[in-house]
Backbone as JSON Lines, residues from 0, in Angstrom:
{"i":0,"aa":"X","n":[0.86,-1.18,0.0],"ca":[0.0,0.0,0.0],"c":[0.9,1.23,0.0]}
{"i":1,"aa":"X","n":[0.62,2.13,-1.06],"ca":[1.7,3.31,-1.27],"c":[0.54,4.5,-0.44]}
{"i":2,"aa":"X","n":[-0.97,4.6,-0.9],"ca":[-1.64,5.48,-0.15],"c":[-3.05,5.35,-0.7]}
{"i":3,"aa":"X","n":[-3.48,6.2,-0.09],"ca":[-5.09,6.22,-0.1],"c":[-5.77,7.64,-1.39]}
{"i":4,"aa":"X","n":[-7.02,7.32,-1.98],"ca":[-7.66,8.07,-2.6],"c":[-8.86,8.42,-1.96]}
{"i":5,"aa":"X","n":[-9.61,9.21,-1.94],"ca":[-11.36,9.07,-1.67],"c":[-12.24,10.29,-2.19]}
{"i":6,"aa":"X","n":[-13.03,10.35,-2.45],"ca":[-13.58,11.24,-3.25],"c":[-14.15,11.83,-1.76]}
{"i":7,"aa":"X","n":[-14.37,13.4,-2.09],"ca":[-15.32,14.1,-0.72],"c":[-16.62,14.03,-0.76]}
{"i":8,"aa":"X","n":[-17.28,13.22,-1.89],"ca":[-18.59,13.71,-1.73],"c":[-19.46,12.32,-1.02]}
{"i":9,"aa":"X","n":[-21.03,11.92,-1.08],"ca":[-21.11,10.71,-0.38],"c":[-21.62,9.91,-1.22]}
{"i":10,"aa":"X","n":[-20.61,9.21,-2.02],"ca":[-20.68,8.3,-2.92],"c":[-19.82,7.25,-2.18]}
{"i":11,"aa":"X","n":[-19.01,7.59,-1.51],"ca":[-17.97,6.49,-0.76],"c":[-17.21,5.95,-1.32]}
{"i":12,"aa":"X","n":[-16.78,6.61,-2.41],"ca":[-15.58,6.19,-3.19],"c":[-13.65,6.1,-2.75]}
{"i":13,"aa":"X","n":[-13.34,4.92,-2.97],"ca":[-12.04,4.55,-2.19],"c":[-11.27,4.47,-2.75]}
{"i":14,"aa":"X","n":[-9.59,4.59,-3.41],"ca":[-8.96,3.74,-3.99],"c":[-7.9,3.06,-2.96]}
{"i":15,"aa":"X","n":[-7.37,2.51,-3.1],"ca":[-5.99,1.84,-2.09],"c":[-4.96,1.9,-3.08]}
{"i":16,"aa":"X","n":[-3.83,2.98,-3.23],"ca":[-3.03,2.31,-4.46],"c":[-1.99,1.46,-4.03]}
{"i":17,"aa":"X","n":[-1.34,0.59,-4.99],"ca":[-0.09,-0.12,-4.28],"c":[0.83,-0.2,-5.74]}
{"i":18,"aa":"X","n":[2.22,-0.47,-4.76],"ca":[3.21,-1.05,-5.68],"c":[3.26,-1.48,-6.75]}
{"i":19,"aa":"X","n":[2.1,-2.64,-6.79],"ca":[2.58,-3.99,-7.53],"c":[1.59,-3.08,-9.13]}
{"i":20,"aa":"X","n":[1.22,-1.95,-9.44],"ca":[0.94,-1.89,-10.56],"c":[-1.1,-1.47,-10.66]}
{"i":21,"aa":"X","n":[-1.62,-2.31,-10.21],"ca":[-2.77,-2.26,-9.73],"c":[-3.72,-2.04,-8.03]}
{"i":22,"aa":"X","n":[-4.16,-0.74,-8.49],"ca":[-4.87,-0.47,-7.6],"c":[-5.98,-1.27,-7.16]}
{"i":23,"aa":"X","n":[-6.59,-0.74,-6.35],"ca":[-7.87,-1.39,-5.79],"c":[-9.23,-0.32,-5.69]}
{"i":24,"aa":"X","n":[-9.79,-0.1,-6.59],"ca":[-10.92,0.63,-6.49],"c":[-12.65,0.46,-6.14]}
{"i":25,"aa":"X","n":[-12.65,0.81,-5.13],"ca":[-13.96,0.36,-4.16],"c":[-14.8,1.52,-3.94]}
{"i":26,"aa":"X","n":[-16.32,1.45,-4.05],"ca":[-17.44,1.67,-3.38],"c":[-17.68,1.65,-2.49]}
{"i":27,"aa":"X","n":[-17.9,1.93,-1.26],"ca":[-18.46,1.67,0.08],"c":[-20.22,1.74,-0.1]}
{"i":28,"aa":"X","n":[-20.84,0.51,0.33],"ca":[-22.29,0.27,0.21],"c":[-22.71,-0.13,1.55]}
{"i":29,"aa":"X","n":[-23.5,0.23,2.37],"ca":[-23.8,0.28,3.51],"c":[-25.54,0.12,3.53]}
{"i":30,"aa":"X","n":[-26.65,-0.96,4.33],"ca":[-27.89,-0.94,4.37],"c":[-28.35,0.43,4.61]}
{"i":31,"aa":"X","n":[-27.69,1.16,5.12],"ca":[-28.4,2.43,5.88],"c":[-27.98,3.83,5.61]}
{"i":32,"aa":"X","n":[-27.13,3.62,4.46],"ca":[-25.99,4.79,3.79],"c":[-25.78,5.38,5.12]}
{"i":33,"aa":"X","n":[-24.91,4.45,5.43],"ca":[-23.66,5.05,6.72],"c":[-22.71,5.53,5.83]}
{"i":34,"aa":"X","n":[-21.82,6.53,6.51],"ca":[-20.77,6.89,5.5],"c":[-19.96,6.22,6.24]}
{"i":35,"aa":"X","n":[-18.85,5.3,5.73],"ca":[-18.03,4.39,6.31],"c":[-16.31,4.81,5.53]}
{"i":36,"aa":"X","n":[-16.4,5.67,5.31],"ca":[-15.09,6.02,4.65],"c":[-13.87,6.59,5.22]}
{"i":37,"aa":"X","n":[-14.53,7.02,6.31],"ca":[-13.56,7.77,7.39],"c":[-12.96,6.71,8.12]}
{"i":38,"aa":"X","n":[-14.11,5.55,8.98],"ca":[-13.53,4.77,9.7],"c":[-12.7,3.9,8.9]}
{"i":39,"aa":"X","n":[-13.07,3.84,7.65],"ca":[-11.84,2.7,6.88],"c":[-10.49,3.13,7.09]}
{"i":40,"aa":"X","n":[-10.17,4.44,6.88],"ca":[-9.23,5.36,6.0],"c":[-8.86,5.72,7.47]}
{"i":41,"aa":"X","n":[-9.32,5.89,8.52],"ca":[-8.57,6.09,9.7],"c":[-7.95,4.5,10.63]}
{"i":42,"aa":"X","n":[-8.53,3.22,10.19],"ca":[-8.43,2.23,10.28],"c":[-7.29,1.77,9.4]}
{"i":43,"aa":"X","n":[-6.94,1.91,8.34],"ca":[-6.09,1.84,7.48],"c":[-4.24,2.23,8.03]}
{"i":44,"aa":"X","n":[-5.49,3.61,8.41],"ca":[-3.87,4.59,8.48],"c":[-3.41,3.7,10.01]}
{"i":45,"aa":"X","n":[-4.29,3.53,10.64],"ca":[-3.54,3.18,12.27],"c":[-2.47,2.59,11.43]}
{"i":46,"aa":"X","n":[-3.04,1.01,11.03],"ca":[-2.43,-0.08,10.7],"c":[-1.1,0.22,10.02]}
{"i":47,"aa":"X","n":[-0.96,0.97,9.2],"ca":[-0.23,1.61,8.07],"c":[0.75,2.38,9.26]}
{"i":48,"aa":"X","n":[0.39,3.18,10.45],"ca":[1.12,4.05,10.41],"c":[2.13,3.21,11.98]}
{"i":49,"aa":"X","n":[1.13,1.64,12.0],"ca":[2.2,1.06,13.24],"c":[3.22,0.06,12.29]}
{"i":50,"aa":"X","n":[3.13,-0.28,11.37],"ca":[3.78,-1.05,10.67],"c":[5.08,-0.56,9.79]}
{"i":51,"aa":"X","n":[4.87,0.65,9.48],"ca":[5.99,1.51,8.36],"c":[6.52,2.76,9.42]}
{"i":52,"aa":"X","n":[5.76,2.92,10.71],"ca":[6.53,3.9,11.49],"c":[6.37,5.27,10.88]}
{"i":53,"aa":"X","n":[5.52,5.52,9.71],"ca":[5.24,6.49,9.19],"c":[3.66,6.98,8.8]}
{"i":54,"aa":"X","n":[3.22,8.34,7.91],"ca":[1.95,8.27,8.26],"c":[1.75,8.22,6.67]}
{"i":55,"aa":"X","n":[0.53,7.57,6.38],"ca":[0.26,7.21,5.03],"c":[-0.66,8.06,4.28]}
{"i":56,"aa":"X","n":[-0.04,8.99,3.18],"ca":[-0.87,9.42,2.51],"c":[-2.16,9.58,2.11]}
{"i":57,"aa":"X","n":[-2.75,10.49,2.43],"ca":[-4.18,10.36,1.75],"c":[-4.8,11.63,0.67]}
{"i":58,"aa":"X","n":[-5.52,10.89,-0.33],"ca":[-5.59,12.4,-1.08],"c":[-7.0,12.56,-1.03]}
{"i":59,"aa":"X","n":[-7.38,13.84,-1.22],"ca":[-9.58,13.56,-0.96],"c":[-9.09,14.68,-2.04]}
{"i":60,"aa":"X","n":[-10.17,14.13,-3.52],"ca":[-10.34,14.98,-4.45],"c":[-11.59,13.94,-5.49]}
{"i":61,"aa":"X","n":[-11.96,15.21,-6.31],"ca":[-13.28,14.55,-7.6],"c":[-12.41,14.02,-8.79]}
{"i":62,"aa":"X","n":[-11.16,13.94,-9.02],"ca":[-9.98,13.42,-9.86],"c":[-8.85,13.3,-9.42]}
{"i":63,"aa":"X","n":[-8.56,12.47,-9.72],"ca":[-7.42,11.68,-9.34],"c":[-6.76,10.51,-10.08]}
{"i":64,"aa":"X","n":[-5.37,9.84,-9.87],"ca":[-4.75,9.07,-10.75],"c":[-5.02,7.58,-10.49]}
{"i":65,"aa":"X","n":[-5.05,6.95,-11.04],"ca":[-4.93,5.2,-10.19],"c":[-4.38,4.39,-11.09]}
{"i":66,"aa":"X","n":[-4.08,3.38,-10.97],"ca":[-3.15,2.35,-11.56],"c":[-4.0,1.49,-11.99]}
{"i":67,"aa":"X","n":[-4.23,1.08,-13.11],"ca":[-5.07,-0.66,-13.23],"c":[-4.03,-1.03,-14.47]}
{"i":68,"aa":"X","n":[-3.51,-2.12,-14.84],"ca":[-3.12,-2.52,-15.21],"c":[-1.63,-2.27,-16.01]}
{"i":69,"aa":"X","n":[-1.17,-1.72,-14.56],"ca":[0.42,-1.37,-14.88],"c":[0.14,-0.09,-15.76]}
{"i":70,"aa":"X","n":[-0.85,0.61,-15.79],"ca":[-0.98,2.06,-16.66],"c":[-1.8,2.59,-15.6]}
{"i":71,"aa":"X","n":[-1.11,4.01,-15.6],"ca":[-2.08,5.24,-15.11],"c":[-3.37,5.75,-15.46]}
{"i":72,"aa":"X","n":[-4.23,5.32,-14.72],"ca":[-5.62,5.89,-15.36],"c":[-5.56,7.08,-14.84]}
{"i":73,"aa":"X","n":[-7.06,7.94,-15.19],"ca":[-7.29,9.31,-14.75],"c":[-8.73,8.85,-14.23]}
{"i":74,"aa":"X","n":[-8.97,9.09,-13.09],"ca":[-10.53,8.54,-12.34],"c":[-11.15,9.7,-12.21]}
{"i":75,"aa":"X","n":[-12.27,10.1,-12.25],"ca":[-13.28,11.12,-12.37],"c":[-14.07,11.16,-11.63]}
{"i":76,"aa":"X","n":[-14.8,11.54,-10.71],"ca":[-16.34,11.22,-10.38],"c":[-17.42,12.21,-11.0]}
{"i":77,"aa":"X","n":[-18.43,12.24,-11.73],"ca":[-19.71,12.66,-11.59],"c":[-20.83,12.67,-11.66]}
{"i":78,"aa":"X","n":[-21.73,13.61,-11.81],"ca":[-23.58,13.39,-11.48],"c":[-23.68,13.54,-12.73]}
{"i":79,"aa":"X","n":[-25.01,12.69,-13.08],"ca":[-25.64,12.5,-14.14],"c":[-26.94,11.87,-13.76]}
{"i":80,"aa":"X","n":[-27.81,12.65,-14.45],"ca":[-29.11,12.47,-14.6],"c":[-29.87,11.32,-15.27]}
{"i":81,"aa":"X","n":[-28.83,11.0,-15.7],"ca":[-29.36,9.07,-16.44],"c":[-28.89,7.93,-16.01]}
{"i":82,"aa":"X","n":[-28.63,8.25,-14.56],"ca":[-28.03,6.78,-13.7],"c":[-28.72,7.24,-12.49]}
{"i":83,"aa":"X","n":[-29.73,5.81,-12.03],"ca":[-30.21,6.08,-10.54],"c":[-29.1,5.26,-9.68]}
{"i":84,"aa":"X","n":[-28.26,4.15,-10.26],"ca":[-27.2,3.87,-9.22],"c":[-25.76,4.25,-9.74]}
{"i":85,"aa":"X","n":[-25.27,4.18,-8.46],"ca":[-23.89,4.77,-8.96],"c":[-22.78,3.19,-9.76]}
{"i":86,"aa":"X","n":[-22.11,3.72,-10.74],"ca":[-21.62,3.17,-11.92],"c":[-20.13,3.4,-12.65]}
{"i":87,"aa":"X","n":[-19.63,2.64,-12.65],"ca":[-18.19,2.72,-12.67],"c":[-18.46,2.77,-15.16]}
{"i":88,"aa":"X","n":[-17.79,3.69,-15.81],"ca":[-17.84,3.65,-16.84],"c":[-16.62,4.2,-17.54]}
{"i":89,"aa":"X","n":[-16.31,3.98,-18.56],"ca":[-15.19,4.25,-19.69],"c":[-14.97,5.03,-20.65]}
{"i":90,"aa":"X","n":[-14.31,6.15,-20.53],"ca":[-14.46,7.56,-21.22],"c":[-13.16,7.82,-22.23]}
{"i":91,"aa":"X","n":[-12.89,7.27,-23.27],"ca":[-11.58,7.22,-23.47],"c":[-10.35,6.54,-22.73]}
{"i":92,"aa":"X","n":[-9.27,7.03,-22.11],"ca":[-8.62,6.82,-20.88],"c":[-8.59,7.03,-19.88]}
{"i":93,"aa":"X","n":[-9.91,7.48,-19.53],"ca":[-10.64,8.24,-18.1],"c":[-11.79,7.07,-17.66]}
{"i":94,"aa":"X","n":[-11.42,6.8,-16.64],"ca":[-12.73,6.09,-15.98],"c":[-13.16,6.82,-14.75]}
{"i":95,"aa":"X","n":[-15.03,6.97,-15.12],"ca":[-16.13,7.66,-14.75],"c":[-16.18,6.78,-13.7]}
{"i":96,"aa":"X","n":[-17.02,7.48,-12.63],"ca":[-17.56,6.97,-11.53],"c":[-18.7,8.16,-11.94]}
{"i":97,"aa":"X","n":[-19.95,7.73,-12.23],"ca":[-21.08,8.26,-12.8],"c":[-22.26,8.04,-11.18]}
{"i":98,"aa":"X","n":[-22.45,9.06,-10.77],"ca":[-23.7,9.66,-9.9],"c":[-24.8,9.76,-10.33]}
{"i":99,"aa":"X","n":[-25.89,9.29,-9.48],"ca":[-27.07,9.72,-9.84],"c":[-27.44,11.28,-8.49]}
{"i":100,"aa":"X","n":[-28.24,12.36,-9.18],"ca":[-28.36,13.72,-8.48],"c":[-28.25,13.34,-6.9]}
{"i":101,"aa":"X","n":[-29.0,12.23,-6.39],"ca":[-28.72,12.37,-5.22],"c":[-27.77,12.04,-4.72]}
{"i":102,"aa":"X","n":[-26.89,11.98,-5.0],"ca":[-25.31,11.82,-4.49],"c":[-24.32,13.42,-4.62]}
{"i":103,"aa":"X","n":[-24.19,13.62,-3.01],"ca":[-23.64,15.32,-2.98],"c":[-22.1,14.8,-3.32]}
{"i":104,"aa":"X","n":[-21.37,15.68,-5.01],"ca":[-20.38,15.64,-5.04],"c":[-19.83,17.25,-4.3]}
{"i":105,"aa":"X","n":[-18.92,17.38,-4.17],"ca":[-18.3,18.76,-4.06],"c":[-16.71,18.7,-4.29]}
{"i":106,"aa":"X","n":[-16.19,19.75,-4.35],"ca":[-15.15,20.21,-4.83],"c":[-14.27,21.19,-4.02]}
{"i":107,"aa":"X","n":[-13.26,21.38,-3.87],"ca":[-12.84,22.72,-3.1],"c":[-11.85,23.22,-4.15]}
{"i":108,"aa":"X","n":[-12.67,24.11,-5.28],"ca":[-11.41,25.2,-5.89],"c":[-11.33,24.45,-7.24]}
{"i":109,"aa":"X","n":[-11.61,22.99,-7.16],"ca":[-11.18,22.36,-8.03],"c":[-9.51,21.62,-8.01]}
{"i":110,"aa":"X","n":[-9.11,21.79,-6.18],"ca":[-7.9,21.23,-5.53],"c":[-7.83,19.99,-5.0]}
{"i":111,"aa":"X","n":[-7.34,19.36,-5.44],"ca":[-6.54,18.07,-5.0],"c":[-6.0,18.42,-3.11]}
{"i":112,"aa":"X","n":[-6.81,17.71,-2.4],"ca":[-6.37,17.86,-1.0],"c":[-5.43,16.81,-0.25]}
{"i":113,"aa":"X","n":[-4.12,17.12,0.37],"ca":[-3.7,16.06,0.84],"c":[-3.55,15.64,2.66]}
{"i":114,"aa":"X","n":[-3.97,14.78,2.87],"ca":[-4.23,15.16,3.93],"c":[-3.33,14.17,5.03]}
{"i":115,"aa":"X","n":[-2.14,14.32,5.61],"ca":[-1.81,13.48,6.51],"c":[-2.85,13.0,7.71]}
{"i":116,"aa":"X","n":[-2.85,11.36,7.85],"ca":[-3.58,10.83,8.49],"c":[-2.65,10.24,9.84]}
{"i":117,"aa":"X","n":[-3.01,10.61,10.93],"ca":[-2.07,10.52,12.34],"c":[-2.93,9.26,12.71]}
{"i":118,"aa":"X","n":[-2.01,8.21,13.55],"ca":[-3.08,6.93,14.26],"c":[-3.21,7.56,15.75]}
């Protein structure tokens, strides 16, 4: 595990990137739309930050980079009015994470935030 992705809005979008080339890109789905992204990502970092003695990256933004198959993708998230569930899709070399309206995205500035995570 090199570091963490997550989108800010409440779609619960995760990535985990690592080493080996391929990321891990996850949804968080919950019966009761708990937002469960914090406790992962602060759960993560403990683990991360008793094992490497250091604190593990995290980035919270609506774009961002990820790895699938030994190539850099460009990951996106947004709302769209022709998806009632949320949907992972293929835009050229950009992969969508497509919203339906009720899912609050937001943005700050249009900045990439990084945020050290302390255990």
């Amino acid at each position: 595990v090199t570091g963490l992705s997550v989108s800010p809005g409440r779609d619960q979008l995760l990535v985990i990137h690592s080493s080996k080339g391929n990321d891990l890109v996850v949804s968080l789905v919950t019966g009761h739309n708990e937002d469960r992204v914090g406790e992962l990502v602060a759960v993560l970092s403990s683990l991360y930050s008793r094992l490497r003695d250091t604190d593990l990256a995290v980035t919270v933004a609506s774009r961002f980079q990820c790895m699938l198959g030994n190539k850099s993708r460009p990951l996106r998230v947004e709302v769209s009015q022709d998806v009632q569930e949320p949907n992972f899709k293929k835009e050229g070399d950009t992969i969508l994470y497509v919203l339906p309206p009720s899912f609050a995205v937001s943005e700050q500035n249009g900045q990439q935030t990084r945020i050290p995570i302390r255990a």
